[in-house]
PDB file of N, CA, C and O in Angstrom:
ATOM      1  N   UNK A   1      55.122 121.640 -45.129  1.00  0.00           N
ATOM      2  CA  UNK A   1      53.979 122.303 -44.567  1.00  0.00           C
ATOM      3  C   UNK A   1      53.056 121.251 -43.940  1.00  0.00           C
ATOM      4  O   UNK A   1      53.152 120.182 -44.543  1.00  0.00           O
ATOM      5  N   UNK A   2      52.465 121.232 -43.241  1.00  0.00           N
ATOM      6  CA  UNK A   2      51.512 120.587 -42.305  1.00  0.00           C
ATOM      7  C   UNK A   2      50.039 120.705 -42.499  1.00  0.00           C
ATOM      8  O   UNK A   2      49.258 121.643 -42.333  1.00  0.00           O
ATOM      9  N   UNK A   3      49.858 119.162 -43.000  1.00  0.00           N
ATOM     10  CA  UNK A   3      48.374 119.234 -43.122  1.00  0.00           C
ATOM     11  C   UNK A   3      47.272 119.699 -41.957  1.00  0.00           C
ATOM     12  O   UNK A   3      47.219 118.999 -40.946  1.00  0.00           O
ATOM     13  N   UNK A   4      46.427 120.811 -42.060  1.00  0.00           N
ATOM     14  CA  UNK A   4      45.687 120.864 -41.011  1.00  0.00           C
ATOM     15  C   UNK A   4      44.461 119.846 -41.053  1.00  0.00           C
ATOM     16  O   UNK A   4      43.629 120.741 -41.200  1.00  0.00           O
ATOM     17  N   UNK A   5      43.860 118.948 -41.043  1.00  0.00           N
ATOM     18  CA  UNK A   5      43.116 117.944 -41.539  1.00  0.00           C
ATOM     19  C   UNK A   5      43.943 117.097 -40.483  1.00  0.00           C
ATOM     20  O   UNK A   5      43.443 117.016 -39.361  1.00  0.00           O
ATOM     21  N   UNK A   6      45.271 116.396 -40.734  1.00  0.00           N
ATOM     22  CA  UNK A   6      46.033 115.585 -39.848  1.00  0.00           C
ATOM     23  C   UNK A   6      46.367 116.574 -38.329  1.00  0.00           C
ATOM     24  O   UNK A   6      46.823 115.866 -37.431  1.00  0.00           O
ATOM     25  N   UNK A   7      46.268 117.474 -38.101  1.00  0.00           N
ATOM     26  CA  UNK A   7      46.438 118.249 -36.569  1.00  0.00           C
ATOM     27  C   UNK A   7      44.506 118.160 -36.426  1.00  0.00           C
ATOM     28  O   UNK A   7      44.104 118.263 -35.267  1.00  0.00           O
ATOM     29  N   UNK A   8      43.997 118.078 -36.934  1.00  0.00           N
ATOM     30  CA  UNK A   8      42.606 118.523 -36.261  1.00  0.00           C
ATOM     31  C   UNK A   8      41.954 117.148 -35.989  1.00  0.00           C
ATOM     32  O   UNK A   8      41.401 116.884 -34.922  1.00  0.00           O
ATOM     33  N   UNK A   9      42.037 116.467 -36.814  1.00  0.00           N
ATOM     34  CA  UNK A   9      41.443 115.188 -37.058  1.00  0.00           C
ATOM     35  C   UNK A   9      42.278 113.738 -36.836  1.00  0.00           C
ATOM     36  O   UNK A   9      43.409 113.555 -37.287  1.00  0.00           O
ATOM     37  N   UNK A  10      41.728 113.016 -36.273  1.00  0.00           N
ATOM     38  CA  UNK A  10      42.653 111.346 -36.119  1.00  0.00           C
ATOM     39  C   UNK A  10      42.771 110.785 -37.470  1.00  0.00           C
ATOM     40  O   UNK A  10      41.857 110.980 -38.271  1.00  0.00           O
ATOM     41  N   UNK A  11      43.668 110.198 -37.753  1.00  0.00           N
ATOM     42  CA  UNK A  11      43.799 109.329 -38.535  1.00  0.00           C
ATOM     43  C   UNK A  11      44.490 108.078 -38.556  1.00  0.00           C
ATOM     44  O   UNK A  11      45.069 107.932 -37.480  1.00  0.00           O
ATOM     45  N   UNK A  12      44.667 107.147 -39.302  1.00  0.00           N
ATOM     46  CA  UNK A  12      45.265 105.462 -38.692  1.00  0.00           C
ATOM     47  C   UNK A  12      46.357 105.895 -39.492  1.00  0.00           C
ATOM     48  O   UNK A  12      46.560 106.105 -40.688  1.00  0.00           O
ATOM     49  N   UNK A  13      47.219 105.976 -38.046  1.00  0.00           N
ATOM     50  CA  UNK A  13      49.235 105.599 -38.142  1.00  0.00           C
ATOM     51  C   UNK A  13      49.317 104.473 -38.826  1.00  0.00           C
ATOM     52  O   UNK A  13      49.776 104.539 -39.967  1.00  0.00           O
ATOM     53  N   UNK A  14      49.081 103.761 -38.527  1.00  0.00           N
ATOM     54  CA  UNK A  14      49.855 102.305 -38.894  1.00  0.00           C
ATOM     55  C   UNK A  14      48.558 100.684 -38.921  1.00  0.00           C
ATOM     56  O   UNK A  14      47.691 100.586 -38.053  1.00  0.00           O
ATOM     57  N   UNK A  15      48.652 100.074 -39.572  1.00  0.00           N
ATOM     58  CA  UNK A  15      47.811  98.773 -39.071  1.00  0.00           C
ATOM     59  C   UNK A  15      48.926  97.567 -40.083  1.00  0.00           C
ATOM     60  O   UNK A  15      49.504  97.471 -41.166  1.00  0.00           O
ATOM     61  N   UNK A  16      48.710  96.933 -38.966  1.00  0.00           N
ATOM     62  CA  UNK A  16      49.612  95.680 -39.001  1.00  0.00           C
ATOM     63  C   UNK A  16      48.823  94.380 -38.273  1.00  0.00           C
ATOM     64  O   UNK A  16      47.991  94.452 -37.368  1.00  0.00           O
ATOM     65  N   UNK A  17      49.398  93.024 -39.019  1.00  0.00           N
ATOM     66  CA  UNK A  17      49.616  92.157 -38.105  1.00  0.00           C
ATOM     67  C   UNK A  17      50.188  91.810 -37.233  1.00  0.00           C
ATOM     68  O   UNK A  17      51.183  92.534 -37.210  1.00  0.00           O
ATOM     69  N   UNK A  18      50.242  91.012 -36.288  1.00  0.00           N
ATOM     70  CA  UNK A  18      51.435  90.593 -35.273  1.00  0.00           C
ATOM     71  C   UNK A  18      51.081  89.494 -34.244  1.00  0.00           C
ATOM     72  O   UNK A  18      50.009  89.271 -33.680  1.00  0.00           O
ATOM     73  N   UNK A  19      52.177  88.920 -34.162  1.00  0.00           N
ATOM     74  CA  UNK A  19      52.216  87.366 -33.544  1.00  0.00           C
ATOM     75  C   UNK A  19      52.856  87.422 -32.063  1.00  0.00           C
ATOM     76  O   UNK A  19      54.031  87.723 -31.854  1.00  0.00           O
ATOM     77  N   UNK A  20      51.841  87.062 -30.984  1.00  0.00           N
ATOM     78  CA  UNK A  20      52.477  86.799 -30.012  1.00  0.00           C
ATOM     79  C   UNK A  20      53.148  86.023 -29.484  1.00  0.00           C
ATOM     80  O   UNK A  20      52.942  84.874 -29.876  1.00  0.00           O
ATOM     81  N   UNK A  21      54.195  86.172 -28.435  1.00  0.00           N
ATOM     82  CA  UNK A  21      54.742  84.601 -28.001  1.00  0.00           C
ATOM     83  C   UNK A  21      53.795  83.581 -28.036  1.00  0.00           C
ATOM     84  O   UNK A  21      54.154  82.443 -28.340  1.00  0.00           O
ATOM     85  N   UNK A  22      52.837  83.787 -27.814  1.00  0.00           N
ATOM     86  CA  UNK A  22      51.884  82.225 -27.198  1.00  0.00           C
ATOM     87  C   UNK A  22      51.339  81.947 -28.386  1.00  0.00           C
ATOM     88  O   UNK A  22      50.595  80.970 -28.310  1.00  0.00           O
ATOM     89  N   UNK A  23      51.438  82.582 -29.835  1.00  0.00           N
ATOM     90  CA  UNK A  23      51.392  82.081 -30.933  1.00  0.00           C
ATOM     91  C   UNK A  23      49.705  82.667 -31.295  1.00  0.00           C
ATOM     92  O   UNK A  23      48.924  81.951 -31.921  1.00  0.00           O
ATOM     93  N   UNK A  24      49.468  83.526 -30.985  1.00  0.00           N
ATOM     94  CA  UNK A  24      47.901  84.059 -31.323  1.00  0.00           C
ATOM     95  C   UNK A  24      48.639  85.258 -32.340  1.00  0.00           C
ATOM     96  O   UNK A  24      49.826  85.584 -32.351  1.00  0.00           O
ATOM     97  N   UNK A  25      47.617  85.740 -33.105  1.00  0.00           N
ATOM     98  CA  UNK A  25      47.294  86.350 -34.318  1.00  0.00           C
ATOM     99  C   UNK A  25      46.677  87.440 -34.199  1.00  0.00           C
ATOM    100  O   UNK A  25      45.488  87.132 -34.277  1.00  0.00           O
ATOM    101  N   UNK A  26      46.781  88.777 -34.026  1.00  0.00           N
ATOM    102  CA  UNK A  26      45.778  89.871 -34.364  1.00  0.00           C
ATOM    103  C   UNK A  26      46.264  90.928 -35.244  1.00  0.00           C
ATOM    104  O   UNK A  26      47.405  91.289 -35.534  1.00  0.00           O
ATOM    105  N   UNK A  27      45.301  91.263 -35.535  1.00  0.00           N
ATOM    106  CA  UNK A  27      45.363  92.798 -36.160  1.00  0.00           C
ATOM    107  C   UNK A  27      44.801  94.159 -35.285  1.00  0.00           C
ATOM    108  O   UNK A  27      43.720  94.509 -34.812  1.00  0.00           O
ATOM    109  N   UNK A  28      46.540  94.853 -35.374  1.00  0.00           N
ATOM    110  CA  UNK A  28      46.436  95.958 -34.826  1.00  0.00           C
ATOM    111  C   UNK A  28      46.122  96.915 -35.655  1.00  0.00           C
ATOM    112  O   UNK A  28      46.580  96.846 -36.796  1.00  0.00           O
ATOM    113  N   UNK A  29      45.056  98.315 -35.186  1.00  0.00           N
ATOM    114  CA  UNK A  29      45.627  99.362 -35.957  1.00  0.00           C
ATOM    115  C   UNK A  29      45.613 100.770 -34.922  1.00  0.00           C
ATOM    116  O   UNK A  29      45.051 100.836 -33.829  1.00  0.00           O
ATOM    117  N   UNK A  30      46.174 101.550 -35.410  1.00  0.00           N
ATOM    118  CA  UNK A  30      47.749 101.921 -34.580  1.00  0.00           C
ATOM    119  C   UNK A  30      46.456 103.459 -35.097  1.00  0.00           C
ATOM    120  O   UNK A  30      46.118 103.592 -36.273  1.00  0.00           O
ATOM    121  N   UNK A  31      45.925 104.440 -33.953  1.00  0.00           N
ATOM    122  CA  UNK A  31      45.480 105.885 -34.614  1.00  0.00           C
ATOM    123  C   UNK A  31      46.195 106.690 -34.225  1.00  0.00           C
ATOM    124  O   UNK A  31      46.624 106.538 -33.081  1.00  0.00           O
ATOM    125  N   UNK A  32      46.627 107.890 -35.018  1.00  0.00           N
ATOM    126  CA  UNK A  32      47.003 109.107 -34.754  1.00  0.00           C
ATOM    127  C   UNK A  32      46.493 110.570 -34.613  1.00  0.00           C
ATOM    128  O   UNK A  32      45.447 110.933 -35.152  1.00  0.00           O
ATOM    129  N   UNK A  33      46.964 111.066 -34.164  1.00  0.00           N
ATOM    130  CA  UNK A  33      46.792 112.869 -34.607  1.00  0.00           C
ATOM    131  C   UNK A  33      48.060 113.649 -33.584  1.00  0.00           C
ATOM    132  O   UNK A  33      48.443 113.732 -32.417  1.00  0.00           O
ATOM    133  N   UNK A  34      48.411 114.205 -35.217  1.00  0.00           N
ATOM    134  CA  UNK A  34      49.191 115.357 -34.821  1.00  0.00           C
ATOM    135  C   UNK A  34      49.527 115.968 -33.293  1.00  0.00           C
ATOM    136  O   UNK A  34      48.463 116.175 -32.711  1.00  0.00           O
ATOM    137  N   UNK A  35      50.394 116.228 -32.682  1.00  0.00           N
ATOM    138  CA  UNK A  35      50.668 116.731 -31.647  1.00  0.00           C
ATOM    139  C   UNK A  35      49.463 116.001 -30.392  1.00  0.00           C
ATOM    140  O   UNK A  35      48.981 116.576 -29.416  1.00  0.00           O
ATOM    141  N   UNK A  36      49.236 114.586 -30.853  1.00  0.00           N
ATOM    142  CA  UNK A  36      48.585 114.022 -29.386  1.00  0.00           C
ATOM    143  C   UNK A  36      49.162 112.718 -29.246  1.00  0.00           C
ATOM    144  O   UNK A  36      48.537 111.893 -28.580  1.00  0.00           O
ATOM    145  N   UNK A  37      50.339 112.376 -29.808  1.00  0.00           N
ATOM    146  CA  UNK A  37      50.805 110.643 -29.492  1.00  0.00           C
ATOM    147  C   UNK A  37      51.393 110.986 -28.739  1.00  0.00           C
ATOM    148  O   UNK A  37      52.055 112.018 -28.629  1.00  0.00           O
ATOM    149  N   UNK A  38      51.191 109.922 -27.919  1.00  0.00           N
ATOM    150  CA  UNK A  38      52.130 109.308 -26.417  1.00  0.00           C
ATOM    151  C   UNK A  38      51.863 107.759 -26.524  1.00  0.00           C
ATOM    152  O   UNK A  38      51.001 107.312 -27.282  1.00  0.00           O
ATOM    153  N   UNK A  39      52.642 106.979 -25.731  1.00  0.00           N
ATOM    154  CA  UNK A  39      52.964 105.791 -25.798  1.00  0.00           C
ATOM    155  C   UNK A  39      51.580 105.120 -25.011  1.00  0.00           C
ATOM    156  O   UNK A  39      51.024 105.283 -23.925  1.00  0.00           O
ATOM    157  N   UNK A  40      51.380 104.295 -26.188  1.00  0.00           N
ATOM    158  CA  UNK A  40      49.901 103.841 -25.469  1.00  0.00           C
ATOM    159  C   UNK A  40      50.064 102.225 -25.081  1.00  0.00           C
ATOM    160  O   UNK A  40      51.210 101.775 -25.079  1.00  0.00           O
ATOM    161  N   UNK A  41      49.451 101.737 -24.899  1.00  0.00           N
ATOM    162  CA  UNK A  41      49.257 100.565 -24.556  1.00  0.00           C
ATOM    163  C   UNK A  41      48.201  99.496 -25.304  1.00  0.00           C
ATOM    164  O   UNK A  41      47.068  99.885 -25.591  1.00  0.00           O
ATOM    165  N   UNK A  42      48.525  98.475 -25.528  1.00  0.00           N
ATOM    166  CA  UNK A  42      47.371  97.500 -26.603  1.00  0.00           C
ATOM    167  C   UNK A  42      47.784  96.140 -25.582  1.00  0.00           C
ATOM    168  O   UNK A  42      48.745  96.068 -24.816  1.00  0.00           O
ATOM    169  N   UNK A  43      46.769  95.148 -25.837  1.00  0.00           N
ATOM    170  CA  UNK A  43      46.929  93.736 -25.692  1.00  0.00           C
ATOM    171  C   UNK A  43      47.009  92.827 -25.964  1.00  0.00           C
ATOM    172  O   UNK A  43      45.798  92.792 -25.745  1.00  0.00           O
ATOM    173  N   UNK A  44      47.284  91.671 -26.342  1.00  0.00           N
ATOM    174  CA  UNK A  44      47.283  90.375 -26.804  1.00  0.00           C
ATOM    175  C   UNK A  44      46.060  89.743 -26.297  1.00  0.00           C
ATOM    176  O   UNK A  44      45.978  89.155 -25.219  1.00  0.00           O
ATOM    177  N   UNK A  45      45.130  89.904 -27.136  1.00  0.00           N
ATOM    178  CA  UNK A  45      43.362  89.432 -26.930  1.00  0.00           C
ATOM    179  C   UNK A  45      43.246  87.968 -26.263  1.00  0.00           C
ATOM    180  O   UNK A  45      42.137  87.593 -25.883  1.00  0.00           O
ATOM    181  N   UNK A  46      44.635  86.944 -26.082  1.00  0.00           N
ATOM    182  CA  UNK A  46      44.457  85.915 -25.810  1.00  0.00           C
ATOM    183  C   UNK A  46      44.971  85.653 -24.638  1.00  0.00           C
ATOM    184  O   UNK A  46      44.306  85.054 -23.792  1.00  0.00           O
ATOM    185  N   UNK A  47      46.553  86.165 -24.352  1.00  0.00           N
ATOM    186  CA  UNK A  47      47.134  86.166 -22.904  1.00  0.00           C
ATOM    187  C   UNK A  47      47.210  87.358 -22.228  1.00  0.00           C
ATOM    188  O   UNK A  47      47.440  87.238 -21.025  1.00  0.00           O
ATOM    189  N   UNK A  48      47.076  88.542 -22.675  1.00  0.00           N
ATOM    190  CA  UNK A  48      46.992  89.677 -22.219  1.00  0.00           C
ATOM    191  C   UNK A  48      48.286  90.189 -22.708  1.00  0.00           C
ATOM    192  O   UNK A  48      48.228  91.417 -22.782  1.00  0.00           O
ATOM    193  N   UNK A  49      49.303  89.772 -23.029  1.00  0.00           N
ATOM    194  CA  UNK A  49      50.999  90.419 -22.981  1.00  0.00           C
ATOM    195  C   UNK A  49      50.355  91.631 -23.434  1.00  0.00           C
ATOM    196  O   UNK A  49      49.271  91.680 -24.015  1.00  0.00           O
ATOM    197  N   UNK A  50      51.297  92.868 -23.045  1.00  0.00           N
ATOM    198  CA  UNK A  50      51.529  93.786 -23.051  1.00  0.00           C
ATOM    199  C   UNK A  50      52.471  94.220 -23.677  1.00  0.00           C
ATOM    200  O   UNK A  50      53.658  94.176 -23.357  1.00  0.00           O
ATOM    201  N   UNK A  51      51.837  94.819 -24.927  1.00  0.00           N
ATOM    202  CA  UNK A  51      52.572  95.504 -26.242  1.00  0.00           C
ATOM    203  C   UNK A  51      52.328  97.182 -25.838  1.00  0.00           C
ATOM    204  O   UNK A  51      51.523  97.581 -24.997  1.00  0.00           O
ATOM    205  N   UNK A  52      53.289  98.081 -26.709  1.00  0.00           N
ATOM    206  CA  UNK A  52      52.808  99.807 -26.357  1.00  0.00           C
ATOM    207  C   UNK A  52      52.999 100.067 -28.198  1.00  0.00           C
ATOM    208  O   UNK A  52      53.575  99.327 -28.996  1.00  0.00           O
ATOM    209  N   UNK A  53      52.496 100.992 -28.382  1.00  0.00           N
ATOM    210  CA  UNK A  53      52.580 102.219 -29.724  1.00  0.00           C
ATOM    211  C   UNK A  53      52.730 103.452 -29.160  1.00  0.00           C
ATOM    212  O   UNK A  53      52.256 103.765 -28.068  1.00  0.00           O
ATOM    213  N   UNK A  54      53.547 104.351 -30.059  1.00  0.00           N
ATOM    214  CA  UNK A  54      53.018 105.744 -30.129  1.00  0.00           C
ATOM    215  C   UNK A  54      51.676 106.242 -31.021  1.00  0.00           C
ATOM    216  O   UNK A  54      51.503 106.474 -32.217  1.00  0.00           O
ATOM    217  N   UNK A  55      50.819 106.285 -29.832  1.00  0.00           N
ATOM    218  CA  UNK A  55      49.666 106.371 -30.822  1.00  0.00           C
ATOM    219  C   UNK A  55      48.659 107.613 -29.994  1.00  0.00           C
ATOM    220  O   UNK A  55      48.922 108.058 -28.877  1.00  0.00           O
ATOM    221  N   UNK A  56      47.469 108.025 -30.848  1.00  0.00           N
ATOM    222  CA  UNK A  56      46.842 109.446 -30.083  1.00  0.00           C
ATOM    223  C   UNK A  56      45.865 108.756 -28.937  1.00  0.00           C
ATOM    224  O   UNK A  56      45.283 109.466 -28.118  1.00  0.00           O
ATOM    225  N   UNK A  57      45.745 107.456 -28.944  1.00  0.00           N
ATOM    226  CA  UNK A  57      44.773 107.037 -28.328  1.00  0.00           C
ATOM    227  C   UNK A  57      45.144 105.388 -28.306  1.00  0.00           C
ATOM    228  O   UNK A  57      46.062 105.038 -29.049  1.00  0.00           O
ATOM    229  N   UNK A  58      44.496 104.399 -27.518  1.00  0.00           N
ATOM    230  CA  UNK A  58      44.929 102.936 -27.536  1.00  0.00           C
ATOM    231  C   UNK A  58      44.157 102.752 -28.867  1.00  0.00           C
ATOM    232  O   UNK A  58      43.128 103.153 -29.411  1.00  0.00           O
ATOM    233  N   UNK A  59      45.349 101.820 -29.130  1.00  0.00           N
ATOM    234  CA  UNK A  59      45.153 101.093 -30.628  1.00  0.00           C
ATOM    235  C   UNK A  59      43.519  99.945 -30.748  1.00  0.00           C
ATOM    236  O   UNK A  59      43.072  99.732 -29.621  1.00  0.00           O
ATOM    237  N   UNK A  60      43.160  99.652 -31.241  1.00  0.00           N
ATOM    238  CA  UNK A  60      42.713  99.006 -31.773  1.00  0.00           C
ATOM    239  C   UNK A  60      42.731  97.158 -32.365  1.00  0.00           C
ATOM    240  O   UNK A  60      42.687  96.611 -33.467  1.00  0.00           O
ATOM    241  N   UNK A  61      42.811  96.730 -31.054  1.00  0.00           N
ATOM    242  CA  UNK A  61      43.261  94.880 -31.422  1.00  0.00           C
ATOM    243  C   UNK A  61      41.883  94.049 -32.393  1.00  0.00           C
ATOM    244  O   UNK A  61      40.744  94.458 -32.172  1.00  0.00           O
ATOM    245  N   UNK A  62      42.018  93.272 -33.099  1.00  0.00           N
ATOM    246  CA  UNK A  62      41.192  92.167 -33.352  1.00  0.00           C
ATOM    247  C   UNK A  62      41.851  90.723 -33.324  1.00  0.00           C
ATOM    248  O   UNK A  62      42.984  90.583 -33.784  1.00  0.00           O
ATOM    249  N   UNK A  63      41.310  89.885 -32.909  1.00  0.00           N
ATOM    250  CA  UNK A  63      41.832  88.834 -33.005  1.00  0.00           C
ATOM    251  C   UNK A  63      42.062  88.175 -34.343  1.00  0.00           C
ATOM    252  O   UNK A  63      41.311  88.739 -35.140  1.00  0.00           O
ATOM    253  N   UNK A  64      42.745  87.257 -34.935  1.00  0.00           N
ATOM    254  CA  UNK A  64      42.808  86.707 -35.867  1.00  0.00           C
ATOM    255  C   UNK A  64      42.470  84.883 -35.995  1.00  0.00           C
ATOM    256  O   UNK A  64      41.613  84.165 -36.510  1.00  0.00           O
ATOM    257  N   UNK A  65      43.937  84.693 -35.044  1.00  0.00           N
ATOM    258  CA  UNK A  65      43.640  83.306 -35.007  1.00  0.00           C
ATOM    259  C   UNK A  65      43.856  83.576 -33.216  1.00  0.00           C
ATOM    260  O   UNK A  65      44.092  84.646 -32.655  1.00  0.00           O
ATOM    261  N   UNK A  66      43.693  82.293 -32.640  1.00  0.00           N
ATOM    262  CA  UNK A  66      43.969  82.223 -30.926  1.00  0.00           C
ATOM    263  C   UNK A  66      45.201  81.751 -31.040  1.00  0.00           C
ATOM    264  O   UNK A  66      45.706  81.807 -32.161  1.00  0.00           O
ATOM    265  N   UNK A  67      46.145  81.058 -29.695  1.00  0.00           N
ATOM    266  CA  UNK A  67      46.945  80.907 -29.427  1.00  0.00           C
ATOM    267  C   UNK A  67      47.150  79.291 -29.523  1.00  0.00           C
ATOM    268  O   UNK A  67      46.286  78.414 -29.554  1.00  0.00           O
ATOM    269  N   UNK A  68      48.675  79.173 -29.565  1.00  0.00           N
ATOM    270  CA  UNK A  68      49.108  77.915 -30.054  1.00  0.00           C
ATOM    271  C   UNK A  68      49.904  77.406 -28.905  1.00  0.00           C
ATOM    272  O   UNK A  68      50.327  76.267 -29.100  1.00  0.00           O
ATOM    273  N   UNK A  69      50.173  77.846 -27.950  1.00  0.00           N
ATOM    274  CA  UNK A  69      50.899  77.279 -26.952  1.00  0.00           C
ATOM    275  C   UNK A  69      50.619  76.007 -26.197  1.00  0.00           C
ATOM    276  O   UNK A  69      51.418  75.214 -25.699  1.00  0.00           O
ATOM    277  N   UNK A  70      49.134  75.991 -26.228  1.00  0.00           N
ATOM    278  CA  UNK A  70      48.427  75.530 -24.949  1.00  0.00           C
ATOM    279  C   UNK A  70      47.773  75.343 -23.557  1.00  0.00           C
ATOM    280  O   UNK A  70      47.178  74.604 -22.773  1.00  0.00           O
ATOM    281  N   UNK A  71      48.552  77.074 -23.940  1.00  0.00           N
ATOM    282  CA  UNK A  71      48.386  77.144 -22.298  1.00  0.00           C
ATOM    283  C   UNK A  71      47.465  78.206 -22.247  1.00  0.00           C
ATOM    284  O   UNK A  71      47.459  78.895 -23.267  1.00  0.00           O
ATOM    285  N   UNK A  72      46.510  78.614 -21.155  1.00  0.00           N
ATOM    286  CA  UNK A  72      45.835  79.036 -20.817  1.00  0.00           C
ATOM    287  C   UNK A  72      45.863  80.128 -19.710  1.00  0.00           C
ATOM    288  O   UNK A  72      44.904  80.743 -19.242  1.00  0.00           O
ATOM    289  N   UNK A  73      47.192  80.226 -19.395  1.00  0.00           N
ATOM    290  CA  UNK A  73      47.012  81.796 -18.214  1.00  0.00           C
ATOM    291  C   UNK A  73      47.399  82.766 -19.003  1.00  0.00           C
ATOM    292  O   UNK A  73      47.482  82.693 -20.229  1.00  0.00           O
ATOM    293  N   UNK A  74      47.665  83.779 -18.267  1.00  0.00           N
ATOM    294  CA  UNK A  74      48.460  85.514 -18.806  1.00  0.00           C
ATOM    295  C   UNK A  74      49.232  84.911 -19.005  1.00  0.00           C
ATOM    296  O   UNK A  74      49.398  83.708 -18.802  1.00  0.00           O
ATOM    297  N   UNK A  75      50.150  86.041 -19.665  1.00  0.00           N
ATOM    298  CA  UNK A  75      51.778  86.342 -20.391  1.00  0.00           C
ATOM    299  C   UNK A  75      52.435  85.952 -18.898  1.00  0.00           C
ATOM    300  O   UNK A  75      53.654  85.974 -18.735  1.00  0.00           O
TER     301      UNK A  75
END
């Protein structure tokens, strides 16, 4: 049976860490609701790369640590 609370209301899918190629650090968290995910789009706060979720809305980045590469342009 199906919570109506989760169809009416957002709630956080998922939150995770995750490491980009260029070696930066954030924390994602990932929101949902019922019958509104589609593939969203998030960023890498340091080079921009371009990550997606199924999520009701764009996720939510924070940075953690910056990047370790050295380098300084986009993905």
């Amino acid at each position: 049976m199906s919570n109506p609370y989760e169809t009416n209301y957002g709630y956080e899918k998922s939150s995770r860490e995750q490491t980009c190629h260029c070696g930066a650090v954030f924390h994602v968290s990932v929101p949902g609701q019922k019958g509104h995910e589609e593939p969203e789009e998030y960023y890498c706060p340091e080079c921009h790369c371009e990550y997606k979720a199924r999520a009701s809305m764009s996720p939510t980045v924070t940075l953690i640590s910056g990047r370790t590469d050295g380098k300084t342009g986009s993905c």
